[in-house]
C-alpha positions as CSV (number, residue, x, y, z in Angstrom):
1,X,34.9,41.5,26.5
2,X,35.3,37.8,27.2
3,X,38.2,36.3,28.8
4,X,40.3,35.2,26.0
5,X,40.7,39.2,25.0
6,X,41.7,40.0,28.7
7,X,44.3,37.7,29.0
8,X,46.0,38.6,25.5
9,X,45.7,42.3,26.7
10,X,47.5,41.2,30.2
11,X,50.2,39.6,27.9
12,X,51.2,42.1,25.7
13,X,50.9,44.6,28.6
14,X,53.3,42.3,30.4
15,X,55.3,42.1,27.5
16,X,55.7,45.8,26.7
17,X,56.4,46.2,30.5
18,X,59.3,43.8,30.3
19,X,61.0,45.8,27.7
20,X,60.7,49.0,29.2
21,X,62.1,47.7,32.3
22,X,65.4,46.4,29.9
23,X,65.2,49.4,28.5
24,X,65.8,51.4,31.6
25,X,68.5,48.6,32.9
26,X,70.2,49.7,29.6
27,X,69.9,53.0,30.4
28,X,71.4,53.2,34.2
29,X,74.1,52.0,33.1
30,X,74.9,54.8,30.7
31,X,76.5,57.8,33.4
32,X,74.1,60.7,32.1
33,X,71.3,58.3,33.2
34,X,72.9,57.4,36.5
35,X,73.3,61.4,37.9
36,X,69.6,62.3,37.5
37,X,68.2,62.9,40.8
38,X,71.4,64.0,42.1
39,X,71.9,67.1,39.9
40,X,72.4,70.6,41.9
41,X,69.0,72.0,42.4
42,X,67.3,68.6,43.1
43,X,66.0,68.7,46.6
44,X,66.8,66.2,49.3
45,X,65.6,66.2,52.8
46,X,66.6,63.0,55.1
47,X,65.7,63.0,58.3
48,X,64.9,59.8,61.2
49,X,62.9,57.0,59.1
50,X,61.7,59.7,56.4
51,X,63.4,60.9,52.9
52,X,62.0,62.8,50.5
53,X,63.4,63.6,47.0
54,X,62.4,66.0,44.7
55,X,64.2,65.4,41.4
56,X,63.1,69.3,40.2
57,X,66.1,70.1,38.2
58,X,66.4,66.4,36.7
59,X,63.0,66.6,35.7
60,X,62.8,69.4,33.6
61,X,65.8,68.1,31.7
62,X,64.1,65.1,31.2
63,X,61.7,66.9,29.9
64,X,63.5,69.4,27.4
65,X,65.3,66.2,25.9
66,X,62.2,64.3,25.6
67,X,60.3,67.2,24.0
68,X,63.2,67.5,21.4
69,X,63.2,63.9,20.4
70,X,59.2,63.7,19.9
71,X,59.3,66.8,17.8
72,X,62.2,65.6,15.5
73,X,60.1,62.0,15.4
74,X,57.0,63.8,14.6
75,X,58.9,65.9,12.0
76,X,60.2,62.8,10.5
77,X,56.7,61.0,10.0
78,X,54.8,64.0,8.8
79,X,57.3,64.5,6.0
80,X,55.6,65.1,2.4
């Protein structure tokens, strides 16, 4: 691989890292978005110069609502 196809790799990486970071500025402001990680049954333990948060609860909502939306875009393109 020379160094021409590196650097266009590095761009559009760059690129598509860019827009997923608007994306997600988009997104915190929406206030769904702005409560995960602070939903009952996320964990939080603070203590003297040490946090630790486990986001269980937003996570597997995040993960139901992501599972719906791949199977109805999978569904869409696989239609005869």
């Amino acid at each position: 691989m020379d160094i021409q196809a590196v650097g266009k790799v590095l761009l559009i990486v760059g690129i598509g890292l860019a827009l997923v970071g608007g994306f997600l500025m988009l997104l915190a402001r929406l206030p769904f978005f702005s409560q995960l990680g602070n939903l009952p049954g996320d964990i939080r333990v603070e203590g003297q110069g040490f946090s630790c948060i486990v986001p269980i609860v937003s996570m597997i909502l995040l993960s139901i609502v992501l599972t719906i939306l791949v199977n109805v875009i999978v569904r869409l393109i696989n239609r005869p």
